[in-house]
Backbone bond lengths (Angstrom), bond angles and torsions (degrees), N, CA, C in turn:
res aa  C-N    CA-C-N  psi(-1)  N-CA   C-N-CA  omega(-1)  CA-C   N-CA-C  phi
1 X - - - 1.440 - - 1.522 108.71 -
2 X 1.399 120.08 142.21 1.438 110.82 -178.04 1.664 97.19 -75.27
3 X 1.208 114.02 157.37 1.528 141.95 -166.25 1.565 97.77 -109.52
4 X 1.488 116.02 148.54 1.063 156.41 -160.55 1.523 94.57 -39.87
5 X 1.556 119.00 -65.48 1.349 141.59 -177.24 1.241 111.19 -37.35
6 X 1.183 125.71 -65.75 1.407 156.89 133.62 1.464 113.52 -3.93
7 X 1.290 131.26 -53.46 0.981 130.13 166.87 1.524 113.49 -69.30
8 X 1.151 123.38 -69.73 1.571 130.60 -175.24 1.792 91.07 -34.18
9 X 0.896 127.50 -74.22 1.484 128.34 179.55 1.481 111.58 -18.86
10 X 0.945 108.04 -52.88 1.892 118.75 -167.33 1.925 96.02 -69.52
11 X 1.287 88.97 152.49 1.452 111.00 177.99 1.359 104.02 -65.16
12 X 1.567 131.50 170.87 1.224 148.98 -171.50 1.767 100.30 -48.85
13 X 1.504 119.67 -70.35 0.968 150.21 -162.58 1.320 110.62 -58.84
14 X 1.275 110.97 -41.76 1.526 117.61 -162.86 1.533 92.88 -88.06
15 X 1.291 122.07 -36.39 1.459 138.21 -166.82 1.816 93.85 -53.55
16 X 1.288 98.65 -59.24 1.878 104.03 -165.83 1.267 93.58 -77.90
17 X 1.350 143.27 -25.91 1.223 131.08 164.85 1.980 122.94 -40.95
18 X 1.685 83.82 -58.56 1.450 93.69 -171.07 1.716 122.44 -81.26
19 X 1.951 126.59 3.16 0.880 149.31 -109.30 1.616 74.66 -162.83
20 X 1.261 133.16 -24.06 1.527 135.99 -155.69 1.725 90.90 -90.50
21 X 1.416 123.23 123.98 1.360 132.88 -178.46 1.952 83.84 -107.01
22 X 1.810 88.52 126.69 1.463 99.25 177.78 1.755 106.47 -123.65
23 X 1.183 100.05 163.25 1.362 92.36 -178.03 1.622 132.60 -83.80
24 X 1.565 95.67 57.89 1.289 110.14 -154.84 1.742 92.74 -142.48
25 X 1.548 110.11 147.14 1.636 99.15 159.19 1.194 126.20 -54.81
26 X 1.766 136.45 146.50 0.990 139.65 179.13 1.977 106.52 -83.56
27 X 0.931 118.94 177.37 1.234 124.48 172.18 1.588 143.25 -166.69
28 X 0.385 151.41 -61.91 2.117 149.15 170.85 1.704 88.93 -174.05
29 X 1.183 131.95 104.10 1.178 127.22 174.63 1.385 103.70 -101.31
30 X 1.420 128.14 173.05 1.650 128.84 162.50 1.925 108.13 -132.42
31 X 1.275 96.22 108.37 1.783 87.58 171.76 1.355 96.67 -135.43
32 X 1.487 112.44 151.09 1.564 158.46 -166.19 1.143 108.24 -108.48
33 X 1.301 135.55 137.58 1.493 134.35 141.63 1.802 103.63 -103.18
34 X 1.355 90.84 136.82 1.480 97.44 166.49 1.361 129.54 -101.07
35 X 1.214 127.42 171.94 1.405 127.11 -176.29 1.445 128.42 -39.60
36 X 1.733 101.54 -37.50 1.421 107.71 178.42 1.553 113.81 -87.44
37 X 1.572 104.67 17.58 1.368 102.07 171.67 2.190 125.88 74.82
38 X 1.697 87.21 8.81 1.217 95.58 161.28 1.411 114.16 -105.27
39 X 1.477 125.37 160.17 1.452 133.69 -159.90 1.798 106.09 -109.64
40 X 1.433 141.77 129.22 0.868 148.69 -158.97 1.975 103.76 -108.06
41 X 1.085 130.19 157.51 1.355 118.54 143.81 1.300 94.12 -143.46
42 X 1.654 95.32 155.95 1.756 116.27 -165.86 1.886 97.76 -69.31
43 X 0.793 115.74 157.77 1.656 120.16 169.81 1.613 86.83 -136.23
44 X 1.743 113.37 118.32 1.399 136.82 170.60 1.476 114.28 -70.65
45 X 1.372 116.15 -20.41 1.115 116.55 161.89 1.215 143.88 -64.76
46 X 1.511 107.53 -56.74 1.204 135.78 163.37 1.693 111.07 -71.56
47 X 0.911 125.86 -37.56 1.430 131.17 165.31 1.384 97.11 72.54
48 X 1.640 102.24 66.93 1.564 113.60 169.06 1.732 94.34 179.95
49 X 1.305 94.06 162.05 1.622 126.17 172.39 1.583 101.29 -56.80
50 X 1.250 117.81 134.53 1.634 115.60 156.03 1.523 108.05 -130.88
51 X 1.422 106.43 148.44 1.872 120.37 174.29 1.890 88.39 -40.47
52 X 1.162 110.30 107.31 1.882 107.04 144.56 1.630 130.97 -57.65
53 X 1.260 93.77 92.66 1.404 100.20 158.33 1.463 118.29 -109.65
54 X 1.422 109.00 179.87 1.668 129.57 170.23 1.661 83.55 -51.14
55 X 1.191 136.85 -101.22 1.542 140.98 -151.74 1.790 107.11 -39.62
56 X 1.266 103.45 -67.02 1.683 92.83 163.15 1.355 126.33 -23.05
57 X 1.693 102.34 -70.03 1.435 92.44 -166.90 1.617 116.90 -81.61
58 X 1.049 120.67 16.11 1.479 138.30 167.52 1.778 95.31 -79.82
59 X 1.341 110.36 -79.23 1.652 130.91 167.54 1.709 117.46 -17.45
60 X 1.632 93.73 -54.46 1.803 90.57 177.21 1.697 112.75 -86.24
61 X 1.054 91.28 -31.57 2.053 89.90 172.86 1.735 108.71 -59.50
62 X 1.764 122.36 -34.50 0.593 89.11 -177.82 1.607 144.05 -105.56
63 X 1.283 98.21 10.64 0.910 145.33 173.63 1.818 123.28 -68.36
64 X 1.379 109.43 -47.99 1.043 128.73 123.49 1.764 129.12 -16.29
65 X 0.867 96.77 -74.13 1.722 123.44 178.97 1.828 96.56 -51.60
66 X 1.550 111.23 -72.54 1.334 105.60 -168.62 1.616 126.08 -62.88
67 X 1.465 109.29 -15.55 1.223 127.41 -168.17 1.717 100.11 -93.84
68 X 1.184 110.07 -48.84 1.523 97.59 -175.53 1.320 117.63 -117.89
69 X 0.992 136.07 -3.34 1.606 133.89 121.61 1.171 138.80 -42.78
70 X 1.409 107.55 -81.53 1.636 112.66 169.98 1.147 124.30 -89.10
71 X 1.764 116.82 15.68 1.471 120.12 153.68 1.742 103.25 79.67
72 X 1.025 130.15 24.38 1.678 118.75 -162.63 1.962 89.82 -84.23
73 X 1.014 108.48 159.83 1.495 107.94 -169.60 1.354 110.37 -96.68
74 X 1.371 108.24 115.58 1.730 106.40 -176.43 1.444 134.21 -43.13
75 X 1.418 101.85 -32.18 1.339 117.08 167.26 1.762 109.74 -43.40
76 X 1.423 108.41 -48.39 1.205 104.12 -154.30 1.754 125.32 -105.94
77 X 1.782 84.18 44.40 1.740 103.51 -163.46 1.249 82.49 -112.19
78 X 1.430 114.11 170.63 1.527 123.01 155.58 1.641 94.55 -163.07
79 X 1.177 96.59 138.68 1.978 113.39 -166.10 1.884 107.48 -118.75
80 X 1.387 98.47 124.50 1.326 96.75 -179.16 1.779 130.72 52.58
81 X 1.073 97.06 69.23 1.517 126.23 -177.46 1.101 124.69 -102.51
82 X 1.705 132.95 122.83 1.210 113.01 177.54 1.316 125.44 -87.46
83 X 1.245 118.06 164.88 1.864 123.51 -155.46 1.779 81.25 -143.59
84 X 1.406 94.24 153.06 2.139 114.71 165.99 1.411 97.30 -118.17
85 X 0.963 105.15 134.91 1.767 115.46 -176.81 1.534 90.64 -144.72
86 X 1.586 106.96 117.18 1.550 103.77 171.13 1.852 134.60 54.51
87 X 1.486 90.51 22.10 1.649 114.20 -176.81 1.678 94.71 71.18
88 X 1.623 120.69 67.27 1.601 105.57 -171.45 1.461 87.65 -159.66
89 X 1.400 128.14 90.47 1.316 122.58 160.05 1.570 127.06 -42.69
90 X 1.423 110.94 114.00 1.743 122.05 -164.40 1.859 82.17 -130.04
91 X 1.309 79.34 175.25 1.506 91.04 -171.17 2.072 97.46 -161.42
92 X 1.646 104.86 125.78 1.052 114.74 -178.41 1.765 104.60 -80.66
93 X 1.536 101.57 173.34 1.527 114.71 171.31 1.728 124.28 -88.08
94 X 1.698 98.30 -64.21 1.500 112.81 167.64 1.686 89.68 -148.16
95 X 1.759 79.23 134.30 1.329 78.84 150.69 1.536 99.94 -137.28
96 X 1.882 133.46 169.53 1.173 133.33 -145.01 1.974 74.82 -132.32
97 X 1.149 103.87 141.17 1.670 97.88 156.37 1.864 108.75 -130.63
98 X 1.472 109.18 152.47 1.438 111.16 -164.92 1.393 92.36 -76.92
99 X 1.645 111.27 -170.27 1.915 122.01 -165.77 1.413 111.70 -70.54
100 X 1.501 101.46 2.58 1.720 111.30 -169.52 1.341 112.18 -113.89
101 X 1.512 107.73 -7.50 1.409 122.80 165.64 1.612 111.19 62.00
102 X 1.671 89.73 45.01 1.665 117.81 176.17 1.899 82.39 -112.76
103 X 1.475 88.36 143.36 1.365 99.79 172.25 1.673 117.75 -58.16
104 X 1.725 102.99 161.16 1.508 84.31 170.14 1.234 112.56 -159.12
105 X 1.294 113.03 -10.26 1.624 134.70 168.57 1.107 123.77 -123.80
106 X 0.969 130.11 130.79 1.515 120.18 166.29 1.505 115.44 -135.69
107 X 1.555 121.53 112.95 1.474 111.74 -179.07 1.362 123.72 -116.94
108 X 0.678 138.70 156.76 1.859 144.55 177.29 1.641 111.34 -129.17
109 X 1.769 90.61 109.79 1.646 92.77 -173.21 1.930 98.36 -102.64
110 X 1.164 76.80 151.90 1.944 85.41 -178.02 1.667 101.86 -120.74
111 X 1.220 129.17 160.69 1.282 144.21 -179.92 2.096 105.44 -44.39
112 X 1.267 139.82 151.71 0.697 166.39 -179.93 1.746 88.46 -52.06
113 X 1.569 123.23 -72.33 1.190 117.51 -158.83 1.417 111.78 -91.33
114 X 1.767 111.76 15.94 1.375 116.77 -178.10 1.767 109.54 -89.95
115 X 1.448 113.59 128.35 1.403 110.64 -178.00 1.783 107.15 -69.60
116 X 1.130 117.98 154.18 1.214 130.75 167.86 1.949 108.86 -87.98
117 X 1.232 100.86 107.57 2.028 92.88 -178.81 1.771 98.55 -131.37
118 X 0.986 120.95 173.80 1.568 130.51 165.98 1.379 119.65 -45.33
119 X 1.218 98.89 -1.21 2.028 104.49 169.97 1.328 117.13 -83.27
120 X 1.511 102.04 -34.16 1.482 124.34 -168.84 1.523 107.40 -78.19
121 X 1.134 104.22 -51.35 1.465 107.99 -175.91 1.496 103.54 -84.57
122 X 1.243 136.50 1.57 1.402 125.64 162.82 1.836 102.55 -84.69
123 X 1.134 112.09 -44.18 1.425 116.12 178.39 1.512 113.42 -43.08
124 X 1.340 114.74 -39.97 1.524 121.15 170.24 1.358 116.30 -76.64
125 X 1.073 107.81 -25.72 1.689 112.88 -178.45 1.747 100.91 -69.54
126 X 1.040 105.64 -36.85 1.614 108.87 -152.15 1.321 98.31 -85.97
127 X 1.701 134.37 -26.86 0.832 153.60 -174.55 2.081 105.78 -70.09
128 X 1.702 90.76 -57.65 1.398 85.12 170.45 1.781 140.45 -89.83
129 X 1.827 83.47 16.57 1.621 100.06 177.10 1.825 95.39 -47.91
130 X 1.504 107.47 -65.19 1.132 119.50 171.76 1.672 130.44 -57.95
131 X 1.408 118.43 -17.08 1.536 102.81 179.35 1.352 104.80 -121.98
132 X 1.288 131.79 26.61 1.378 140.23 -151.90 1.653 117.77 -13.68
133 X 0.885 107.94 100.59 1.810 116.36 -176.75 1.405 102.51 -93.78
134 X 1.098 124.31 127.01 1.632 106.03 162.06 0.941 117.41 -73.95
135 X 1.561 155.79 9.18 1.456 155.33 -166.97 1.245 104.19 -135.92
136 X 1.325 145.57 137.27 1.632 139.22 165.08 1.285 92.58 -115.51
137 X 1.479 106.94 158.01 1.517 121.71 162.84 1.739 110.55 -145.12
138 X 1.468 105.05 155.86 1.535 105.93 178.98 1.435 100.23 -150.22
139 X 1.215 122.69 115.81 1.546 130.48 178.93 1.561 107.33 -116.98
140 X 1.710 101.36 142.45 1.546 93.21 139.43 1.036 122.18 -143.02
141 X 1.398 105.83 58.74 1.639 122.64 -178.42 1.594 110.84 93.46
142 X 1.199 103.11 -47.87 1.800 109.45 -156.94 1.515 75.87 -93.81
143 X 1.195 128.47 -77.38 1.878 122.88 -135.77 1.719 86.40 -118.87
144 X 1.214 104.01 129.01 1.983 111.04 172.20 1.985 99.41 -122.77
145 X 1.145 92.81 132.41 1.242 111.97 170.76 1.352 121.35 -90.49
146 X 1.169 163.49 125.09 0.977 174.05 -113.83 1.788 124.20 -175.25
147 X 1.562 114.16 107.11 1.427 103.48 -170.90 1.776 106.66 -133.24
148 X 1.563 103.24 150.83 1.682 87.23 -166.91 1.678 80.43 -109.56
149 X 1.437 120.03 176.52 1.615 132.66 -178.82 1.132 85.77 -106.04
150 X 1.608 116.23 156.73 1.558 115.61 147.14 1.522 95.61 -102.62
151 X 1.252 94.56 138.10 1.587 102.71 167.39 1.555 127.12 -57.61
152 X 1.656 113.23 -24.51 1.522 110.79 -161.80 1.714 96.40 -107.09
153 X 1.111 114.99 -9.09 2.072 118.70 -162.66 2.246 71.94 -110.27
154 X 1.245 119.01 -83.79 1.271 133.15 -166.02 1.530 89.05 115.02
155 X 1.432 133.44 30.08 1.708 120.14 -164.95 2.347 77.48 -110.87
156 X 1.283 104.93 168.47 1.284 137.44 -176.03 1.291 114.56 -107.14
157 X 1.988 111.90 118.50 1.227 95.31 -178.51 1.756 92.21 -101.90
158 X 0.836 109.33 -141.47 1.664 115.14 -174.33 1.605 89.39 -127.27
159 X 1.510 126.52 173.53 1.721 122.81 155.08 1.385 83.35 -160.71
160 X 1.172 103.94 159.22 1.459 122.35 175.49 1.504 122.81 -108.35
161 X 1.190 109.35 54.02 1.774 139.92 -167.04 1.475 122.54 -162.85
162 X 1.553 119.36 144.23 1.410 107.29 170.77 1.334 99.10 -95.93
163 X 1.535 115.59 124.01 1.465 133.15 -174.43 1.779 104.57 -42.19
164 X 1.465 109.13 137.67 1.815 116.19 169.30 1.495 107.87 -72.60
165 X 1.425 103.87 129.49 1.030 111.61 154.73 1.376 120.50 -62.07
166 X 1.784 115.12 145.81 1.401 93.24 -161.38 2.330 78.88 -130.17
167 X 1.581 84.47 139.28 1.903 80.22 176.84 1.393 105.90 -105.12
């Protein structure tokens, strides 16, 4: 976790950013400011620096979360991907695929102070018209939504869990 010191250093913004208790485990983070005075945090996944924003640091916590909590296998994430939906370049958040490298998650994280409403979760829906996940997810740190597909309706129930990975 960055340390006290560490914080005072960071600009106003980045400060309440990093100072932001989400409803997610915290963990050993790494962020940079660069020359031009924008702030970086490491993504362990990607195994590089990304621009810190609200969605990022929603993105690496949660990410975080599925990997060393619920064990999902890093290998088998892929973050921010682009998708064509209807001749319309969209671009997903995470999606998780099972050992068969059939989809199986798909989540869309929004900023910390962004509400989650029926816009949000259609945005994921519409997203997985095309990548069919059986699991949806929508976080923004504080409240995650969670939806399973039925395979035979294709309709969405809701669950109040992030689905087990199963090996």
């Amino acid at each position: 976790m960055v340390n006290f010191t560490q914080i005072c250093m960071m600009d106003e913004k980045v400060q309440q950013l990093a100072k932001e208790k989400l409803n997610l485990p915290s963990f050993d983070f790494r962020i940079r400011k660069e020359a031009n005075g924008r702030y970086f945090i490491f993504d362990p996944l990607r195994k590089k620096f990304l621009l810190l924003t609200p969605e990022e640091w929603v993105r690496v916590h949660l990410v975080h979360y599925l990997t060393n909590y619920l064990k999902y296998p890093k290998s088998l994430i892929s973050l921010e991907r682009g998708l064509t939906y209807n001749s319309l370049n969209k671009r997903y958040d995470i999606l998780v695929r099972d050992r068969l490298g059939n989809p199986f998650f798909l989540i869309e994280c929004k900023a910390p102070e962004v509400r989650l409403t029926q816009r949000t979760v259609e945005q994921v829906s519409v997203y997985n018209q095309k990548i069919q996940a059986a699991y949806l997810g929508i976080s923004n740190g504080n409240t995650h939504i969670c939806m399973q597909r039925d395979i035979h309706s294709g309709n969405y129930a809701q669950i109040n869990f992030f689905p087990e990975f199963m090996d």
